[in-house]
Structures are given as structure tokens and as C-alpha cells.
C-alpha positions in Angstrom: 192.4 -31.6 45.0 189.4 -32.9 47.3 187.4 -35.1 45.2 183.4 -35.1 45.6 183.2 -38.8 44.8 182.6 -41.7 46.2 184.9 -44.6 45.7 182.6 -47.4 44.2 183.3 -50.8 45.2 185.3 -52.9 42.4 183.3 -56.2 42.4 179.6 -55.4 42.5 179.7 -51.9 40.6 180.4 -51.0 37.1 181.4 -47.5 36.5 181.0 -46.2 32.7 182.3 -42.9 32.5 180.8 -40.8 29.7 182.4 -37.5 27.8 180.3 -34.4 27.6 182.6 -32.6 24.9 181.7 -32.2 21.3 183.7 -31.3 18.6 182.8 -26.8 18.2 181.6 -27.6 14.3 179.5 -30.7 15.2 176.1 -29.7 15.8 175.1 -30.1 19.2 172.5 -32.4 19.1 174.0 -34.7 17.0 176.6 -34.7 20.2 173.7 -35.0 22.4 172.5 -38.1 20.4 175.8 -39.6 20.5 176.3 -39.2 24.5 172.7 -40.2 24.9 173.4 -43.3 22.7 176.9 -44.1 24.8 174.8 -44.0 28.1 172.2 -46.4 26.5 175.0 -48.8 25.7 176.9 -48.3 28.7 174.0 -49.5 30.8 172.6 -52.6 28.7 176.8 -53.3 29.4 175.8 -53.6 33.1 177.3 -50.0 33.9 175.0 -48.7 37.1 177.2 -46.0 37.6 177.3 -43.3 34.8 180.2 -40.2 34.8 179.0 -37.7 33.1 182.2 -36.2 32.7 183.3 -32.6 30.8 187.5 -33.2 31.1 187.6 -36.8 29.5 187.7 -37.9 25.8 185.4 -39.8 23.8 187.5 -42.8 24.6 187.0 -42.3 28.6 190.9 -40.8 28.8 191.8 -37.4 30.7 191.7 -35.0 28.7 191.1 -30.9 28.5 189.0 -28.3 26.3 190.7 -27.0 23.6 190.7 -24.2 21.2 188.8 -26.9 19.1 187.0 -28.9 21.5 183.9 -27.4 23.1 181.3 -29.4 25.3 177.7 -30.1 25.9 176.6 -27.8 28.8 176.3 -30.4 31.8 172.1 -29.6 32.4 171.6 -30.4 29.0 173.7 -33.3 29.1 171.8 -34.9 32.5 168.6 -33.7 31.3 168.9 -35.6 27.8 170.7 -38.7 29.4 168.0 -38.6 32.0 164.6 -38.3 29.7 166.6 -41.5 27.6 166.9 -43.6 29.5 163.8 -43.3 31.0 161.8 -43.9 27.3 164.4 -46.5 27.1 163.1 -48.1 30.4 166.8 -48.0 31.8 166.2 -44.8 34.1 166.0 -47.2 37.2 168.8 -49.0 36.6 171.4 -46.4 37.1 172.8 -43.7 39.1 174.0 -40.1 37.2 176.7 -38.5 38.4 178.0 -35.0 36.8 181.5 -34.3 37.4 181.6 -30.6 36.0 183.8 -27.6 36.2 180.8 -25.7 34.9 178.7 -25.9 38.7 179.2 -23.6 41.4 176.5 -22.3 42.8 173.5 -23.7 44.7 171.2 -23.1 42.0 173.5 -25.3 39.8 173.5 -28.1 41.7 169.8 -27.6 42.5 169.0 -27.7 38.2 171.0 -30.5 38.2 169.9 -33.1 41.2 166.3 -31.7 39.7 167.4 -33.1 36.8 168.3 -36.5 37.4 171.8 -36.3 39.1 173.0 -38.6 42.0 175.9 -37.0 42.9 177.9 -33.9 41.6 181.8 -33.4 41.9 182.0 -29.4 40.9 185.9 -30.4 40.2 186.8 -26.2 39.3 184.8 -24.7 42.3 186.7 -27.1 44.5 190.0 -25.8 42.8 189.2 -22.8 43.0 188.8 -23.0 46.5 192.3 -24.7 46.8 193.8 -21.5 44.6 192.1 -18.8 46.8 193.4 -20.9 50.1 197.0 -21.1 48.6 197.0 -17.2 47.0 199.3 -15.1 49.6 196.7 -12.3 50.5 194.5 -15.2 51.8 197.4 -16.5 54.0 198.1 -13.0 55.7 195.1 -12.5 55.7 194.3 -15.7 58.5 197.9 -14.6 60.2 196.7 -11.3 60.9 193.6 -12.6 62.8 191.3 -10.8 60.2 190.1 -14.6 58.8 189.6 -17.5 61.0 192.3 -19.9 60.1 191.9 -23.0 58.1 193.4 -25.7 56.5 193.0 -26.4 52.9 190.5 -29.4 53.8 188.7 -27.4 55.6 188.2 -24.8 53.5 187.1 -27.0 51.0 184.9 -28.7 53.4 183.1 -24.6 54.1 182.6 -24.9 50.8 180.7 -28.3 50.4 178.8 -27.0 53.4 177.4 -23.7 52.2 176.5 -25.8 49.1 174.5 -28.3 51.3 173.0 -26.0 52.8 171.6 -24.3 50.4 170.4 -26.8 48.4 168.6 -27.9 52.1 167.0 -24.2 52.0 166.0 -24.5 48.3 164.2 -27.9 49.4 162.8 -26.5 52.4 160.7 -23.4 50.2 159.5 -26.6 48.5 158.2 -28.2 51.6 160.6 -31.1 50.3 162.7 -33.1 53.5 164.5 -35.3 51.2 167.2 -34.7 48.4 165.9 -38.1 47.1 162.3 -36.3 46.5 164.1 -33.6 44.9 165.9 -35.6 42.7 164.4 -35.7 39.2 161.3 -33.8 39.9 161.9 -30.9 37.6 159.9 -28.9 40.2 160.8 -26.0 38.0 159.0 -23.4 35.2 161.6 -22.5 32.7 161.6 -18.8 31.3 162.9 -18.6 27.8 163.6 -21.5 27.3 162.5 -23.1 23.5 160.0 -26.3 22.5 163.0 -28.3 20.6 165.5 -27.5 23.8 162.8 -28.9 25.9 161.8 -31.6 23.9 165.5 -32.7 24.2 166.7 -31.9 27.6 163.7 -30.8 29.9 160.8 -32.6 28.5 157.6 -32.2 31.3 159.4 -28.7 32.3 156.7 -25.7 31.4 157.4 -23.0 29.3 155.4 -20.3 28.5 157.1 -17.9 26.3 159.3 -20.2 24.4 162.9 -18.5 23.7 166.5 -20.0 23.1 166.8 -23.0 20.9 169.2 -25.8 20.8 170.8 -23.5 17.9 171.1 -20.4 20.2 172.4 -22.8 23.4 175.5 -23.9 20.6 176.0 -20.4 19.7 176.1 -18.9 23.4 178.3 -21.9 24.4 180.6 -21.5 21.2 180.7 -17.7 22.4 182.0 -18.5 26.0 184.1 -21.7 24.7 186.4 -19.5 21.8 186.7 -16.3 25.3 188.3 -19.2 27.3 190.9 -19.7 24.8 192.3 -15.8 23.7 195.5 -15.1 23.2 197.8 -16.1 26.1 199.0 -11.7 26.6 196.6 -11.0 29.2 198.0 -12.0 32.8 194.0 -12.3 34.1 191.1 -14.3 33.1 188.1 -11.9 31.9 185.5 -11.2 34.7 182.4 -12.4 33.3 180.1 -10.3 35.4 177.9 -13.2 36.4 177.6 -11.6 40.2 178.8 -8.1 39.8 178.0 -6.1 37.1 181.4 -5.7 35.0 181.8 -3.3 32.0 182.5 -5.9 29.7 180.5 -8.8 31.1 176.7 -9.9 31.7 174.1 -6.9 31.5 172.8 -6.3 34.6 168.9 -4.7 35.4 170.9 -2.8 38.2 173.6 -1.4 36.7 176.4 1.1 38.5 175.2 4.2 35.9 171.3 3.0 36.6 172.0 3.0 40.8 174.0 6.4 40.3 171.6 8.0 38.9 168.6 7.5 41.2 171.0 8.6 44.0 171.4 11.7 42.0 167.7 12.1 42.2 167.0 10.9 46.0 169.5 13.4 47.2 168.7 16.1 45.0 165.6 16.1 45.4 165.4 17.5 41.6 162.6 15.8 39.4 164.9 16.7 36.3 167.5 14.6 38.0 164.6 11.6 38.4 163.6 12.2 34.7 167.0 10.8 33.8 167.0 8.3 35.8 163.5 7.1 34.6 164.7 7.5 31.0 167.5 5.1 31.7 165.3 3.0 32.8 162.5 2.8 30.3 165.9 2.9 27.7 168.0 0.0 29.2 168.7 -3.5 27.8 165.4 -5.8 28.4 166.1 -8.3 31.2 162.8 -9.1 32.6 159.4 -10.2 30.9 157.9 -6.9 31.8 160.4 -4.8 29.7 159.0 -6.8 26.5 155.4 -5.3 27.4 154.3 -2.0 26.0 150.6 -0.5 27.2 148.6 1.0 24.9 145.4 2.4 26.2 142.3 3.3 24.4 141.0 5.1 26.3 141.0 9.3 27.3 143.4 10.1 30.3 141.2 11.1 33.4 141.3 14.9 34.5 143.5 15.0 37.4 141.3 16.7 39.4 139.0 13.4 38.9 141.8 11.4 40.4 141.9 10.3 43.6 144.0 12.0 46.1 147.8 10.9 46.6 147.5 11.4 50.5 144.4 9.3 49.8 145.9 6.4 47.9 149.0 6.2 50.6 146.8 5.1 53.4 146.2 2.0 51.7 149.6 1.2 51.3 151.5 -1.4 53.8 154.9 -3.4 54.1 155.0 -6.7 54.3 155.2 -9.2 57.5 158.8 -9.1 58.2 160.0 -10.0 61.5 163.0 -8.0 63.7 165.6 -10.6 63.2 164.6 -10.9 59.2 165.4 -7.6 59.0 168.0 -5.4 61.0 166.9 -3.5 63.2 167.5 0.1 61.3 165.4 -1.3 58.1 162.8 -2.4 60.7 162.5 1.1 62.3 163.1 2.9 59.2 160.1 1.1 57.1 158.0 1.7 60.1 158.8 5.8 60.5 158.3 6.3 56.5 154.8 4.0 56.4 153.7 6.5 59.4 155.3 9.4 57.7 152.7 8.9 54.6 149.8 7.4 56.4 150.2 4.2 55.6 150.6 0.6 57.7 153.9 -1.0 58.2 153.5 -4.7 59.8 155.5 -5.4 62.8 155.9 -9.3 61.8 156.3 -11.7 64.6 159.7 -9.9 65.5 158.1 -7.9 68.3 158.8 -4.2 68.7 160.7 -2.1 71.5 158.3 -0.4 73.3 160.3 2.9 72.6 158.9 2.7 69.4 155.2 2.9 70.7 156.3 6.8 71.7 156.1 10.0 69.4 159.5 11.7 68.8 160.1 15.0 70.4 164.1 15.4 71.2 165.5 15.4 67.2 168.2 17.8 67.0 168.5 19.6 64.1 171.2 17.1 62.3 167.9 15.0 62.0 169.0 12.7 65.2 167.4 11.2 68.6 169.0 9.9 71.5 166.1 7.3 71.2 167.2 5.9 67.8 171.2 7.2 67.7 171.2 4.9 64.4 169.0 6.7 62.6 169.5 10.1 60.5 166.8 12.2 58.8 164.5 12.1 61.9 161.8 14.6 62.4 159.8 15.3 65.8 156.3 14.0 65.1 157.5 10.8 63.4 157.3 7.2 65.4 158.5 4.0 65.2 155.3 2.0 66.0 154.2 -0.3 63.4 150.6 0.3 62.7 149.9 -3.5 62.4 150.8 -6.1 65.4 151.1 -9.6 64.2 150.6 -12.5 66.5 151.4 -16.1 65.8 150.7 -19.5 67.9 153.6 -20.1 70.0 155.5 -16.8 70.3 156.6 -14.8 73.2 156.2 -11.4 73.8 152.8 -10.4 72.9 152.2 -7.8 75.6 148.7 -5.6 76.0 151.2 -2.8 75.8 152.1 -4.6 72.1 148.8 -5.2 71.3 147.3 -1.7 72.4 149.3 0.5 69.5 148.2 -1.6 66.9 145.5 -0.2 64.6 145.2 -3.8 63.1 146.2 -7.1 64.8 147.5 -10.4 62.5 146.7 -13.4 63.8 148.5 -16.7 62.2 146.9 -19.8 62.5 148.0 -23.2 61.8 151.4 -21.9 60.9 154.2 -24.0 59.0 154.6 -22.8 55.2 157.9 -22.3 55.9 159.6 -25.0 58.2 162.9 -23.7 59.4 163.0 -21.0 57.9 164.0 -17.5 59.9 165.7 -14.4 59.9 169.3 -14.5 58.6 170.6 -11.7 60.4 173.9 -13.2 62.3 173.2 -13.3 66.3 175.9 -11.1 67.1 174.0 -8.1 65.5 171.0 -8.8 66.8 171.6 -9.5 70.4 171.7 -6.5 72.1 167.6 -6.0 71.1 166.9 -9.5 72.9 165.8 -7.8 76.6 163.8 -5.1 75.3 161.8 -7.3 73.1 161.1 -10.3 74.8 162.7 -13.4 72.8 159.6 -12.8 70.8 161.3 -13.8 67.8 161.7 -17.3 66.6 164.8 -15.9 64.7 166.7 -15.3 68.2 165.5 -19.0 69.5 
């Protein structure tokens, strides 16, 4: 298996390698103590290297979870380790590193470099990697043509890669350049999240609501820990359902039955059919902090007739600045027909616009089509493309007066940079074929 260390040099290096597993009837934070206490040691040893390390014992040896062996969760562990040795006056002394099978998504190894980590070896995403490279559909797959063909290292290489950059693009939304200004700034808020879990792991981190304890973390983790060791029947581990909504795994806000429904309603058109889907929705699991709210007014309801007009209240409605090349070139168009369709402003962002979009449809057939827009259904002659708002921004090609002429309201950008390097994710090949109607107006197609 690729390994995500670095070999440290034998004479002027120390490497202590520290256990993250805790007996599952030891209370976690005495664990936490103990680990915290080892790292402590370890350093006033002359260690300047620390593994923190969830598949070795408490003697440093290879080892694996068992059925009674659980382990500290590795944020926890880095976080407490971190805030330590920092009270202790050690902090600068030492490098963290997390070698984890519990880290495999950018968000992971962005909580943890926030955290305190130096470097991260995410030892199970790398073997699972190495399984999905050496599993037989993945292999016919590459000799068909229908993936591009890679060795093992380089598929494991992809992977370090897409981590990268991600963690680059996390930075980036920070204004951050560095990973070593990222590192241990807990530039973070924490949402339910308790005082004595931050006290011991996250200490500076805000949190507003308070929520899950160091008592409920040992429970949660228990819960996971005694599902990885079942009986040995099945021939598949359990989906947990932390991506895709599973029938047995995480709750999901958008569940299949929730998504089902309000396509029920959209193409019926049936308010009864929207009724149950609102009634699922008032009546589903809480997952966001606005499910926990209930308003209670005291006040009379407003005769409707008092009420300001719908048709009245749409005009002031208006999409956001998103440029053709953030978004494809159907949702572009389509957000643009149904703001005009109501009366309200869509914003063309600094995408640019085809000028056919500037015209009013007359040629829709009467499967709801146009020769003008042959990727579009549900069109009706009247409607147009044109985005009521033109934005402009310093630098960018393609403002024409034909542009700026059917716009009701022009957007200017000054001093731009809130978001350097960041663009449109739609992949080139898509988009290419709008490049000569449009300019290269976008800095998306640059």
C-alpha cells in the first residue's frame, strides 16, 4: 500500500508514535488524558515527531480494533494533543501527524490540519483505493476504453490529488495561500457541539447552541465500533449512508420518499399532492437548526385582500450572479425564461449571454420546443431568455452595447478579488461550443 509518510531521517529526528485506541468500557476522557499524558512525555523524551496512530497498541506495536477495543476519534485526539501541549509550552516543539483509517474526505483532512496536524496518512482511503483498482469490474472497465487506464500508483496518486486540491479550494474561500496558515487556526464555528467537548478538544472554537458531549461522542463511537464487528454471515459491509441516503443508514434532509413526492406535486400540478409533500416535510427527522424553531405569532392574521399582491411581490424577486460557465448552459437559460415568466430579474453574472437570448420566442411547437433553444422543453412563445440584469466586471470581455442595451439594471464590480481562483466547474468540453457566440467573456473559459 502507498504510504502518505515521509521517511524521517534516523539521526536528527525522534519519532514517538502514540495509540489512539481505548479500551470500549474505559471512559473516553480518561483515554484522552492518558494519550495526552503519553504525547507530553514523549516530547520532554526529545520526540519532535508525534504518530498519532489508530492501528497500534499502547506499547507502539501493530495492532487492529477489536470487538473489545474501540478508539479515540482522530479530531478529538489531535485537538486534545494539540491544546496540551500548547498549555504545556511544548506545542512548538513538535510536529503531529494523524495516520487514520477514519479520514477520507476533504473536509476531514481540512478539521484536522485546522486542528494542529502536519501531515495525515488516511491509511483505509488509500486501501480502498488499491481494492477498487484491483476489483475486476474496475479492470474491464479501463480495457473496454470506458475509464482511462491507470496503474495502481497512479490511482492512488488521483486520489492524493483531488484531496490537495480540495483542501487548496477550502483555503482559497478563506483567502488563505498557505496550508501552514491553515494549520491550527481552527477557522471554524462548531454546530452542536458541547462546552466540556470543547473544553477538551476544540478549546477557542465557538459554539452557540451547545449539543453532544464527551458522553454522547463515546456512545456514537461505541455505536459505530460494536456495527464494525457483527457477526461474520453477511458477505457485505453495511452502507452507512454517509453520501447517499440508505434505508438503514444516516438520515438524510433529502430523502428518496421526500424528493418523490414533490415530483408528484410538480408534475401533477395537484395542490393535494403538494400538501403531502409539505406534511413530510414539516413531519421529517430534524436535521437543520431551523427544524428546532416553531413561530408563534401574536398577532391577528391580515385579511387577504390586505395583502399585497403575488404578481406584486414576484417582481422583486431575482437570482443570484452566476456566470455561464458556473452554471450549464440549460440552468442558465432556464433561470432566466422562469425569472421573465413571473416578472422578476434573473442576473446574467459575468458569463455573458448569446445574443439569441436578447429575442422574444415565436417558433415553439406545440411539444413546448424551439429550434432556438433545442435543449429546452416546456417553452412557450412570449417567453425569453434575456437576463433582466447585465453584470460587468473590470477585466472581462464581451460587454457589447447590444449586451448592455437589454439590461433593465447593469452590475458593475469594482475592485474585484473575494474569490481568487475561483470559477465555474463546468468541465470545458461541455462548455465549448457557447465560446464564439459569447465572446470569451467568461473568466471560466480563460
Amino acid at each position: 500500500m502507498a504510504s502518505g509518510l515521509a521517511t524521517v531521517p534516523p539521526v536528527s529526528w525522534m519519532t514517538s508514535t502514540r495509540n489512539t485506541q481505548s479500551s470500549s468500557s474505559e471512559p473516553q476522557s480518561r483515554a484522552v488524558a492518558t494519550l495526552c499524558d503519553r504525547a507530553d512525555a514523549a516530547v520532554k523524551a526529545g520526540a519532535v515527531i508525534l504518530v498519532l496512530s489508530d492501528r497500534v497498541d499502547p506499547q507502539g506495536n501493530p495492532t487492529r480494533l477489536d470487538n473489545a477495543t474501540t478508539y479515540i476519534p482522530p479530531l478529538v485526539a489531535v485537538g486534545a494533543v494539540h491544546h496540551h501541549l500548547i498549555q504545556a509550552g511544548l506545542r512548538m516543539q513538535v510536529s503531529l501527524v494523524v495516520d487514520t483509517a477514519q479520514c477520507w474526505s476533504t473536509h476531514h483532512f481540512a478539521c484536522l490540519v485546522g486542528y494542529g496536524a502536519s501531515a495525515i496518512c488516511p491509511y483505509m482511503a488509500l486501501e480502498s483505493v488499491r481494492h477498487w483498482w484491483g476489483d475486476s469490474r474496475t479492470q474491464k472497465l479501463m480495457e473496454t476504453g470506458k475509464l482511462a487506464p491507470v496503474t495502481l500508483t497512479g490511482a492512488q496518486d488521483n486520489y492524493r490529488h483531488a484531496v490537495e486540491n480540495g483542501l487548496l479550494k477550502i483555503l482559497s474561500k478563506m483567502g488563505i495561500s498557505l496550508i501552514t496558515s491553515y494549520q491550527g487556526a481552527q477557522i471554524f464555528e462548531a454546530v452542536g457541539i458541547g462546552a466540556d467537548l470543547l473544553a477538551l478538544a476544540f478549546r477557542g472554537t465557538t459554539s452557540r447552541l451547545g449539543g453532544l458531549t464527551l458522553q454522547d461522542l463515546a456512545q456514537e463511537t461505541n455505536t459505530f465500533h460494536q456495527r464494525a464487528f457483527p457477526d461474520l454471515s453477511g458477505k457485505r459491509l453495511e452502507n452507512m449512508g454517509f453520501v447517499k441516503a440508505m434505508p438503514k443508514g444516516e438520515y438524510h434532509m433529502n430523502t428518496p420518499v421526500l424528493t418523490k413526492a414533490l415530483h408528484k406535486a410538480l408534475k401533477s400540478k395537484q395542490y393535494d399532492h403538494y400538501e403531502i409533500y409539505k406534511a413530510q416535510l414539516q413531519g421529517r427527522t430534524p436535521t437543520a437548526l431551523r427544524d428546532l424553531l416553531d413561530l408563534n405569532s401574536d398577532r391577528q392574521p391580515i385579511p387577504l385582500e390586505e395583502v399585497e399582491s403575488i404578481a406584486s411581490i414576484m417582481t422583486r424577486f431575482c437570482t443570484g450572479g452566476m456566470s455561464l460557465g458556473a452554471l450549464s448552459q440549460e440552468a442558465h437559460e432556464v433561470l432566466a425564461i422562469a425569472m421573465n415568466r413571473i416578472g422578476g430579474k434573473s442576473n446574467s453574472g459575468e458569463g455573458g449571454e448569446d445574443p439569441k437570448r436578447f429575442q422574444t420566442l415565436q417558433d415553439v411547437d406545440e411539444q413546448g420546443q424551439s429550434p432556438q433553444f433545442p435543449n429546452l422543453k416546456g417553452l412557450r412563445n412570449g417567453d425569453t431568455a434575456n437576463s433582466a440584469i447585465k453584470q460587468v466586471a473590470s477585466g472581462r470581455f464581451g460587454v457589447t452595447p447590444e449586451y448592455l442595451s437589454h439590461g433593465q439594471q447593469i452590475e458593475i464590480k469594482l475592485a474585484q478579488g473575494a474569490k481568487p481562483g475561483e470559477g465555474g466547474q463546468l468541465p470545458g468540453k461541455r462548455s465549448a461550443p457557447t465560446l464564439p457566440c459569447c465572446g470569451g467573456q467568461s473568466r471560466e473559459y480563460r
